[in-house]
Wavefront OBJ file of the C-alpha trace (Angstrom):
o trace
v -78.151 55.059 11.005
v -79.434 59.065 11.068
v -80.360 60.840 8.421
v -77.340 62.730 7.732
v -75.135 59.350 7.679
v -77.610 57.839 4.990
v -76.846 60.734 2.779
v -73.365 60.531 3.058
v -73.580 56.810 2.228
v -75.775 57.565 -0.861
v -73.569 60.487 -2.184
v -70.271 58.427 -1.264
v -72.096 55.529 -3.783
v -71.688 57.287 -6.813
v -68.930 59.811 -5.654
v -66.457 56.383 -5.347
v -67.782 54.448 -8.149
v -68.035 56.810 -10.965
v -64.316 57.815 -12.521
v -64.036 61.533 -12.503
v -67.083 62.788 -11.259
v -66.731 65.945 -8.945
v -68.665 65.652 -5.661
v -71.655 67.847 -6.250
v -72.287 66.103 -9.367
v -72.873 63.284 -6.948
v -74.901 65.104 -4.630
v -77.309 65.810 -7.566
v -76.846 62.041 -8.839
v -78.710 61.139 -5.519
v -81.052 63.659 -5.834
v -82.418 62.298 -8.464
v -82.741 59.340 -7.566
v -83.900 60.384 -4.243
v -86.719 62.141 -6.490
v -87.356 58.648 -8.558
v -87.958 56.780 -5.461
v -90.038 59.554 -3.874
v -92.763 59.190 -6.991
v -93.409 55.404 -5.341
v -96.973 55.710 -4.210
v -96.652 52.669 -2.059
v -93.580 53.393 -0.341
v -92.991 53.443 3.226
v -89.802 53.860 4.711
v -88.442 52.935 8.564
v -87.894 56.270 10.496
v -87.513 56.925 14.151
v -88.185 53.468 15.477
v -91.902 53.682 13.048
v -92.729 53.818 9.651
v -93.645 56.631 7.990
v -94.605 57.355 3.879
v -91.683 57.503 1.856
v -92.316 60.911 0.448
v -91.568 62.328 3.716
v -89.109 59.553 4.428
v -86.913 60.905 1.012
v -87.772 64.447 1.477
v -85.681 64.603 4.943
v -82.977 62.879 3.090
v -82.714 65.093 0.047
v -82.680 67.845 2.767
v -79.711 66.099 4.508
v -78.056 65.686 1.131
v -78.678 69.355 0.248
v -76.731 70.169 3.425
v -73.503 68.384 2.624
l 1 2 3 4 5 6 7 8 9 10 11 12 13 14 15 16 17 18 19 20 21 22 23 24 25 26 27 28 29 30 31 32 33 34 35 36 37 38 39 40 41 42 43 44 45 46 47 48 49 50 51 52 53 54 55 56 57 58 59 60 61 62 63 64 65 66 67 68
């Protein structure tokens, strides 16, 4: 799955299961969380067939979210 389809998913999570909110509140719903699971220290994320820290791991995907 890219980048840009894993941002979709996470938007689409909270854009379909919470009644009546408007699609950039969901964008900014997964931004936060996207920011909650970037202050991890230990986590590591798979990216381009490796593994790389998730703080740069969640930054490309807020960036992908950002663009939707």
């Amino acid at each position: 799955m890219t980048l840009k389809e894993e941002a979709i998913e996470l938007v689409d999570k909270y854009w379909n299961n919470i009644p009546d909110l408007f699609f950039e509140e969901a964008k900014e719903c997964a931004l936060i969380a996207l920011d909650f699971a970037m202050n991890s220290k230990y986590s590591f994320q798979p990216m381009n067939g490796g593994w790389v820290s998730g703080k740069l791991y969640y930054e490309e995907l807020k960036q992908e979210i950002e663009k939707l």
